[in-house]
C-alpha positions as a printed Julia matrix, in Angstrom:
101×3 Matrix{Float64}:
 117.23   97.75  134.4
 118.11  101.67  133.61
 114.77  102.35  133.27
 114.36  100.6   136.43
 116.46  102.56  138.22
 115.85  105.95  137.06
 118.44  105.94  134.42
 115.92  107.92  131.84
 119.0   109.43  129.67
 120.39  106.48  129.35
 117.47  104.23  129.27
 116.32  106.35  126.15
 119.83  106.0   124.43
 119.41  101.91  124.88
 116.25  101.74  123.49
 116.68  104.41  120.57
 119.66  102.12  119.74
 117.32   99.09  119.82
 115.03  100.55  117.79
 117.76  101.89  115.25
 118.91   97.98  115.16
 115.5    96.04  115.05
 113.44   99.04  113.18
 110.71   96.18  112.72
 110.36   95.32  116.57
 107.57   97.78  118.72
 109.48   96.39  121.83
 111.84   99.46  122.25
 109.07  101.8   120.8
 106.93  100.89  124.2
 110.06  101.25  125.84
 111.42  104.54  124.51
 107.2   105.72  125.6
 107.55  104.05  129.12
 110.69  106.53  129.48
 108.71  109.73  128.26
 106.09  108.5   130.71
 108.47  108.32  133.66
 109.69  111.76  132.95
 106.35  113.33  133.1
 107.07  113.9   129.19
 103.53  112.81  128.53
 102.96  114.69  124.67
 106.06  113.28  123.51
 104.96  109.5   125.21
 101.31  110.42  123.28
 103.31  110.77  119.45
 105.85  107.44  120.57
 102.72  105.73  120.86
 100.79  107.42  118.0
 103.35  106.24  115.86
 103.9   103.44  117.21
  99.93  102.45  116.66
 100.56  103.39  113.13
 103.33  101.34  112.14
 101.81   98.35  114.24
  98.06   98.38  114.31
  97.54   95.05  115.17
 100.17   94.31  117.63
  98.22   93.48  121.16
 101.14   94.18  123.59
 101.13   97.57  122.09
  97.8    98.54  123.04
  97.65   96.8   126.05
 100.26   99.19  127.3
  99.15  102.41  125.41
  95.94  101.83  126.88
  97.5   101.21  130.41
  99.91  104.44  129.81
  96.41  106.82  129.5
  96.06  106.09  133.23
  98.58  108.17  133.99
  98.08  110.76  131.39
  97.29  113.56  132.94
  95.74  115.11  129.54
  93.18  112.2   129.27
  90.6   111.71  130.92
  88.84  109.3   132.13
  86.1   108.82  129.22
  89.06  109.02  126.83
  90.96  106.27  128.07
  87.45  104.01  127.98
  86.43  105.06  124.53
  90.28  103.92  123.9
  89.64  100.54  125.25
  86.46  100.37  123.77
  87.88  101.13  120.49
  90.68   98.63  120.93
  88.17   95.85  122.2
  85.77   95.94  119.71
  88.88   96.37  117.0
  90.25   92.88  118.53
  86.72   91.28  118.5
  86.54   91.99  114.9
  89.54   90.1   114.2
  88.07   86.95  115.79
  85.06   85.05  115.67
  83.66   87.09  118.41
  83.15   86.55  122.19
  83.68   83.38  123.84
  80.35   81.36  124.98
């Protein structure tokens, strides 16, 4: 709800807590980048999530986000923010048995 409301300062402290807490859950690690996001602190929401995506490769809700955050990136461009999804797509393919008929 902080977040929600504009409360960045002490949105951030929440979710640094929660992450201090639960070091194992990526939950406050997309939260703690959705706060650099909404205060136009878009490097620092870029190495949240670069960490983030190195702790947690695998972890779907991660991505999903990261990829949705490059929308609003004002550093990445278009192309970037497909070849991201691309990269993530084909990455989640590989962990299946491919496409669906």
């Amino acid at each position: 709800l902080l977040l929600d409301f504009g409360y960045l300062g002490l949105a951030r402290a929440c979710f640094e807590r929660v992450a201090e807490l639960s070091p194992d859950d990526p939950a406050a690690w997309i939260n703690l980048a959705n706060v650099a996001m909404e205060a136009g602190a878009f490097e620092e929401k870029r190495r949240i999530y670069a960490e983030a995506l190195a702790r947690w490769p695998n972890q779907a809700t991660l991505h999903r986000n990261h990829l949705n955050s490059l929308a609003y990136d004002p550093e990445v461009s278009d192309a970037e923010a497909l070849a991201a999804a691309r990269a993530w797509g084909a990455k989640a393919l590989g962990r299946t048995r491919g496409l669906l008929p």
